[in-house]
N, C-alpha and C positions, 0 to 999 in steps of 0.2 A: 329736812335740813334744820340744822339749829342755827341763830343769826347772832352773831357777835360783834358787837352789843345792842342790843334794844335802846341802851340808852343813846347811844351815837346817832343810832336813827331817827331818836325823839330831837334831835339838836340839828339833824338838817330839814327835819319839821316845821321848826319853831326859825330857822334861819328861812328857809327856802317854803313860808307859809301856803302860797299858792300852788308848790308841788306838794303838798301834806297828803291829800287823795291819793295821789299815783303811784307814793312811796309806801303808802297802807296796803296797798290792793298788790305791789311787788311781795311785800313783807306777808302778807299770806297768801300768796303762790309760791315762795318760797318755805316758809312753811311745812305748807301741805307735800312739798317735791320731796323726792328721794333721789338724785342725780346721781349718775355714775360718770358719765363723760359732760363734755361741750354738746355733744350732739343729744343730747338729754336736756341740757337746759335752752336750749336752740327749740326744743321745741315745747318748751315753756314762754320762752323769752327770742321770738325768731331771727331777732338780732344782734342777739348776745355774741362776742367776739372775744378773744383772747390776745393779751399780748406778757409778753414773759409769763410770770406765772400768774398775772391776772386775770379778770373775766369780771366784761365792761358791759352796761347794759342800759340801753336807752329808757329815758324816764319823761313822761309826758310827752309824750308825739315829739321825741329827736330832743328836746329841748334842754334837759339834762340830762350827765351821764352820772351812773353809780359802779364805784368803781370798786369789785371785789377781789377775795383770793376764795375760792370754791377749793375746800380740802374732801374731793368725792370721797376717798376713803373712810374719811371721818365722820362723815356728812355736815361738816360746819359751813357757813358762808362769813367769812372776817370780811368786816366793811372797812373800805379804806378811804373811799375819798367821795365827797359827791360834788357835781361841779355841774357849772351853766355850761351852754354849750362855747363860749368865747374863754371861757375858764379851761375847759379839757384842751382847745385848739393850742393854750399855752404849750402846753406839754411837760409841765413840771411834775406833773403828778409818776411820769413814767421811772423817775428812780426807785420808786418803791414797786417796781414790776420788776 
């Protein structure tokens, strides 16, 4: 998969410094994947979920989520949001799903 953007992801690095590990070791498992379905990255990521056309994935033991658009066709993964977990509970981030 290709990740769009590197740079986005360096910025909830640098925001979210104590998830910086968790987000490195996503970003290459994603990577290395070639996904075709949810049930493909399910078993990259066991509790990766879907809602509209996103695909949300826990980051540091539940703690935050990152919240994507997975184009399996394409093999891209567009990063949209990453959020604490009292942050995702808001639920603002779902307009852009």
């Amino acid at each position: 998969m290709r990740v769009i953007t590197t740079g986005t992801l360096r910025g909830y690095m640098e925001q979210y410094p104590h998830a910086a590990a968790a987000l490195r070791a996503w970003y290459r498992l994603a990577l290395s994947a070639s996904w075709r379905s949810l049930a493909e990255t399910r078993a990259t990521f066991r509790h990766a979920d879907q809602y509209g056309c996103c695909t949300i994935v826990n980051i540091w033991g539940n703690h935050f989520r990152l919240i994507t658009h997975v184009d399996y066709r394409f093999q891209l993964v567009f990063l949209r949001h990453f959020l604490s977990h009292p942050e995702y509970d808001e639920e603002d981030w779902r307009n852009d799903c």
